[in-house]
KEBA-149133 format. One record per atom (N, C-alpha, C): residue number from 1; x, y, z; residue in three letters. Coordinates in Angstrom, 3 decimals, padded with zeros to 6 digits. Example, Ala and Ser with C-alpha at 12.3 -4.5 7.8 and 13.67 -1.06 7.14 Angstrom:
<vodrens>
1; 013.190; -005.690; 007.800; ALA
1; 012.300; -004.500; 007.800; ALA
1; 013.200; -003.300; 007.800; ALA
2; 012.850; -002.250; 007.080; SER
2; 013.670; -001.060; 007.140; SER
2; 012.900; 000.030; 007.870; SER
</vodrens>
This chain:
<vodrens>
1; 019.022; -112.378; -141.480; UNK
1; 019.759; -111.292; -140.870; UNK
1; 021.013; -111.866; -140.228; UNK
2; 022.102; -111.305; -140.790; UNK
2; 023.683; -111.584; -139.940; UNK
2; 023.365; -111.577; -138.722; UNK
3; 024.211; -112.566; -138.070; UNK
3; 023.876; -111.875; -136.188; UNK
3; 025.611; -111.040; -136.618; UNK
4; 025.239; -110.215; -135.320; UNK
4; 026.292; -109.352; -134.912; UNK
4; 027.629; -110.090; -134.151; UNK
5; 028.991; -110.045; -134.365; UNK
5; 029.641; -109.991; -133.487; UNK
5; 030.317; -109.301; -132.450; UNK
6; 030.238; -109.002; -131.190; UNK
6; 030.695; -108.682; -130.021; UNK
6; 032.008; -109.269; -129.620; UNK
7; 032.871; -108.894; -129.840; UNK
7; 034.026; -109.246; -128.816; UNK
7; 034.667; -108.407; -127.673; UNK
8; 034.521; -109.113; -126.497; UNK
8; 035.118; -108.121; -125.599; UNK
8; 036.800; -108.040; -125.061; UNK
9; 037.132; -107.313; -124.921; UNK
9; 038.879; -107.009; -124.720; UNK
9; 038.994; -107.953; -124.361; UNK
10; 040.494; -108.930; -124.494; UNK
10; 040.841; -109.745; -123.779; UNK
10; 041.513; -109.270; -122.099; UNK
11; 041.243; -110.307; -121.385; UNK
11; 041.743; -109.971; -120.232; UNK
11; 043.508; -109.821; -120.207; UNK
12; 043.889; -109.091; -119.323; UNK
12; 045.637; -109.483; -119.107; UNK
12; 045.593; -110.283; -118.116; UNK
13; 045.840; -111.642; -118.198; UNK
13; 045.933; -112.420; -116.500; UNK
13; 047.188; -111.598; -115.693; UNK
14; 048.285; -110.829; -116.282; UNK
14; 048.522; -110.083; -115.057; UNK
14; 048.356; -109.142; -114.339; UNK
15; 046.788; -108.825; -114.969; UNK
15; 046.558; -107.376; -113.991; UNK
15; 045.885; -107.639; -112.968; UNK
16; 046.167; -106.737; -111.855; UNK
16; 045.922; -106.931; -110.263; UNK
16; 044.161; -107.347; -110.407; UNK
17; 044.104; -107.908; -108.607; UNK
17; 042.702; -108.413; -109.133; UNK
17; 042.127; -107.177; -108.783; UNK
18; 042.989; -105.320; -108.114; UNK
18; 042.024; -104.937; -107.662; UNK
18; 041.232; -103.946; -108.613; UNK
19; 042.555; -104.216; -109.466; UNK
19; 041.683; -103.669; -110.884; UNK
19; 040.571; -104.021; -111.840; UNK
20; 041.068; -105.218; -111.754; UNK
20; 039.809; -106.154; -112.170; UNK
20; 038.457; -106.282; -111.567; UNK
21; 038.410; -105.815; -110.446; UNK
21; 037.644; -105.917; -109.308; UNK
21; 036.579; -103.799; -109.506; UNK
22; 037.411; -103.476; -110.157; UNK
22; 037.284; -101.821; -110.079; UNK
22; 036.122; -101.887; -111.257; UNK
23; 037.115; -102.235; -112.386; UNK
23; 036.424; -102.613; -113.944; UNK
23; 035.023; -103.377; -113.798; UNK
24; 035.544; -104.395; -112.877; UNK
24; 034.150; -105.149; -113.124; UNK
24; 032.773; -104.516; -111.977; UNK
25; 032.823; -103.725; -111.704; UNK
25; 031.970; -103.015; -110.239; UNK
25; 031.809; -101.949; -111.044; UNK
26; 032.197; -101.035; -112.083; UNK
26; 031.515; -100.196; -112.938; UNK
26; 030.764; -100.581; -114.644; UNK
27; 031.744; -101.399; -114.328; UNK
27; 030.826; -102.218; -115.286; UNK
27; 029.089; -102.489; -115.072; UNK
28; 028.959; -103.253; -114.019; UNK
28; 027.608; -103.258; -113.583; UNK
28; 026.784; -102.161; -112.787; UNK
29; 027.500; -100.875; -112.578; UNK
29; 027.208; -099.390; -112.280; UNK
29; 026.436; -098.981; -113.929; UNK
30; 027.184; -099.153; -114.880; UNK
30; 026.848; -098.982; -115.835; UNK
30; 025.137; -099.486; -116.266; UNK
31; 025.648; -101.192; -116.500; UNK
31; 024.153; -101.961; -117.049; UNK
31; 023.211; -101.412; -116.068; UNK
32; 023.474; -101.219; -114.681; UNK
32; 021.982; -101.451; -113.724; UNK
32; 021.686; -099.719; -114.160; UNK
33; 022.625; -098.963; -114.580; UNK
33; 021.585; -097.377; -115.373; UNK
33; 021.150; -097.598; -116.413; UNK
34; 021.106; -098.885; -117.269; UNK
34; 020.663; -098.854; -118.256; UNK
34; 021.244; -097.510; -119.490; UNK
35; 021.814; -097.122; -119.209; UNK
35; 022.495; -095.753; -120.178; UNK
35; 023.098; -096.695; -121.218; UNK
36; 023.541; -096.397; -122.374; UNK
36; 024.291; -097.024; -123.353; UNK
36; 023.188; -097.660; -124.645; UNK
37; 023.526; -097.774; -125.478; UNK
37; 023.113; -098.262; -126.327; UNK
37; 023.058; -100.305; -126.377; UNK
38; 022.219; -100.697; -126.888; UNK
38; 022.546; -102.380; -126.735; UNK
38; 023.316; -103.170; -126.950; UNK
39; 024.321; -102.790; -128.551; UNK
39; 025.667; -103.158; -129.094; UNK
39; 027.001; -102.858; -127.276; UNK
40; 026.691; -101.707; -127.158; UNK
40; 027.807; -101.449; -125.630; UNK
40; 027.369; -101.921; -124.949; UNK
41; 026.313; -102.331; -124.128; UNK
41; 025.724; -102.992; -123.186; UNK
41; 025.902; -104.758; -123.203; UNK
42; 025.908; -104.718; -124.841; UNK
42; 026.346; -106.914; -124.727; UNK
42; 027.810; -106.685; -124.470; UNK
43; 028.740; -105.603; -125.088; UNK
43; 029.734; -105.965; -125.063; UNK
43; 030.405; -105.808; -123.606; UNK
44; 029.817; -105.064; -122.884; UNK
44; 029.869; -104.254; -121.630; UNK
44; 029.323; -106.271; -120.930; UNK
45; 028.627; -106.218; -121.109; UNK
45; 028.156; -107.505; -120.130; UNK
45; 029.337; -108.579; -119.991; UNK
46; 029.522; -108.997; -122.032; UNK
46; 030.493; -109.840; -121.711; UNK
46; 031.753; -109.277; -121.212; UNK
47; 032.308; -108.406; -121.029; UNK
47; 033.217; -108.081; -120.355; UNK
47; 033.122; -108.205; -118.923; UNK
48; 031.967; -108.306; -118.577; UNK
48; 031.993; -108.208; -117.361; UNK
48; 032.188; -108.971; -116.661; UNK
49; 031.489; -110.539; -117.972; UNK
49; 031.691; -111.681; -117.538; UNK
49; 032.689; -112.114; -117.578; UNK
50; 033.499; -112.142; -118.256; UNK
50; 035.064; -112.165; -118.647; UNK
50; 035.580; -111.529; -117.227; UNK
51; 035.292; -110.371; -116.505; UNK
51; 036.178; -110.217; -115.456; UNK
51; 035.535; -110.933; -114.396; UNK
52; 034.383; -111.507; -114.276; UNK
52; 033.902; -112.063; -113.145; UNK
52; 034.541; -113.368; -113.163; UNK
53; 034.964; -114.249; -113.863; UNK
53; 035.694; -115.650; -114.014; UNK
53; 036.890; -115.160; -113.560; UNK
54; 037.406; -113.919; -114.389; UNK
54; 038.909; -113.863; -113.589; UNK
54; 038.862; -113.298; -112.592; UNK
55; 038.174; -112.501; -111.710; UNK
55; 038.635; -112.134; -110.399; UNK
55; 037.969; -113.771; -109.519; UNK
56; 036.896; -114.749; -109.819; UNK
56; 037.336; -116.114; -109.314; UNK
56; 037.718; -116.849; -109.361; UNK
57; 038.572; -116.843; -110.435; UNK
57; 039.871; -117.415; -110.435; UNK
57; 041.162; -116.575; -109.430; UNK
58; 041.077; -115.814; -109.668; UNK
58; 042.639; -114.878; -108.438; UNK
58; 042.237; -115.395; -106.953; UNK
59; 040.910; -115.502; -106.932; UNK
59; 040.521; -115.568; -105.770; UNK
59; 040.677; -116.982; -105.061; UNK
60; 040.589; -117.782; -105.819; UNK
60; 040.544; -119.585; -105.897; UNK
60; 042.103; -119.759; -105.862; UNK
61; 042.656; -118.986; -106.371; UNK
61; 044.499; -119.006; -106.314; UNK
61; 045.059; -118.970; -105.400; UNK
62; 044.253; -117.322; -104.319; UNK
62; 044.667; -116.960; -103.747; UNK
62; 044.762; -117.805; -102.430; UNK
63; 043.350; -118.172; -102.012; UNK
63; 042.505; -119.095; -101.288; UNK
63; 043.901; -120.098; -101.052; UNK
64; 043.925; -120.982; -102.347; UNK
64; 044.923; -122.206; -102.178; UNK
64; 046.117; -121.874; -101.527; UNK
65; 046.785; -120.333; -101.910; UNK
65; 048.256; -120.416; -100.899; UNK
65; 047.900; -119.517; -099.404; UNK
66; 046.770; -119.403; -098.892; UNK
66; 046.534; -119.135; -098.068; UNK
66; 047.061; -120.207; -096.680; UNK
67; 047.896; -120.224; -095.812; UNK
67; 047.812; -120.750; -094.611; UNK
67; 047.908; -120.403; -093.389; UNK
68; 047.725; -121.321; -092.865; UNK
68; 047.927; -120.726; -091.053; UNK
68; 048.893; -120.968; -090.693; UNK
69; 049.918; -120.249; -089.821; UNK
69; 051.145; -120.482; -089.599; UNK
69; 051.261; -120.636; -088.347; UNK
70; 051.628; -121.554; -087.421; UNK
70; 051.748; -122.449; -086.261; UNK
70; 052.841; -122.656; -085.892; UNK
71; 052.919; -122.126; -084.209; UNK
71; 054.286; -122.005; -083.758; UNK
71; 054.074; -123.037; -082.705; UNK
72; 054.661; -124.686; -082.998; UNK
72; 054.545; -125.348; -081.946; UNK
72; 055.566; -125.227; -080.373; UNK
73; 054.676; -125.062; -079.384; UNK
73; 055.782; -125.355; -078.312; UNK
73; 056.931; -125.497; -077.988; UNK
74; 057.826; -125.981; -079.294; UNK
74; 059.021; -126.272; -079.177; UNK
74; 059.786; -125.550; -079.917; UNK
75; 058.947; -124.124; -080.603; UNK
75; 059.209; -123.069; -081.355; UNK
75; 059.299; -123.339; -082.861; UNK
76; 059.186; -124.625; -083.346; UNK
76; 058.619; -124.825; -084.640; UNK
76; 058.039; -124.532; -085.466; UNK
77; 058.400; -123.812; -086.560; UNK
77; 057.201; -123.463; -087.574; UNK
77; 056.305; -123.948; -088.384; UNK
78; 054.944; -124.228; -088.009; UNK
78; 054.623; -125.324; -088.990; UNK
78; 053.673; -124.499; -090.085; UNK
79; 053.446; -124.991; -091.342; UNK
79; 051.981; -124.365; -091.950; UNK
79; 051.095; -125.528; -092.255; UNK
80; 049.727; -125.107; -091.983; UNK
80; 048.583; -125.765; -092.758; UNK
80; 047.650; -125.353; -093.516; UNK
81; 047.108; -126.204; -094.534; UNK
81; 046.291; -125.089; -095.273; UNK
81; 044.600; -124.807; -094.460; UNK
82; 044.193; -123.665; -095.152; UNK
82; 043.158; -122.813; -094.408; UNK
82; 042.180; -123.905; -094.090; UNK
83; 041.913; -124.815; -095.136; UNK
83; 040.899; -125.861; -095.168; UNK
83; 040.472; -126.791; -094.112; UNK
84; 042.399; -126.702; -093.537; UNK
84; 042.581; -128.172; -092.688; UNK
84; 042.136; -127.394; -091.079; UNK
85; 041.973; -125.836; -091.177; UNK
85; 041.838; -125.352; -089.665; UNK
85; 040.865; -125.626; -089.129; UNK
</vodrens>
């Protein structure tokens, strides 16, 4: 028996993460009703997985230009990253 192929949409890396974030939260609204047939449900999964890497990736991005911004005494602006607080 052939196996089946599933491919799920490719992602756009420039769409917002809060969309990605929308997609992927009905996505799993979806699987946990179990509604759908099994062919939509793998493809539905891997999509889902596909948006779960990319919204931690935006997030790991985001994280990195995150800093704290520090006004020394002498009215200086300094930044550091979140890590170093």
């Amino acid at each position: 028996m052939p196996k089946a192929e599933v491919a799920a949409a490719e992602i756009d890396k420039n769409m917002p993460f809060e969309q990605a974030l929308k997609e992927l939260e009905a996505i799993v609204r979806k699987l946990e009703s179990g509604s759908g047939d099994l062919d939509a449900s793998i493809h539905d999964y891997m999509r889902g997985t596909e948006l779960k890497t990319f919204c931690q990736e935006k997030l790991a991005a985001a994280r990195m230009k995150v800093e704290i911004i520090l006004k020394a005494q002498d009215g200086e602006i300094t930044t550091k990253s979140m890590d170093a607080a």
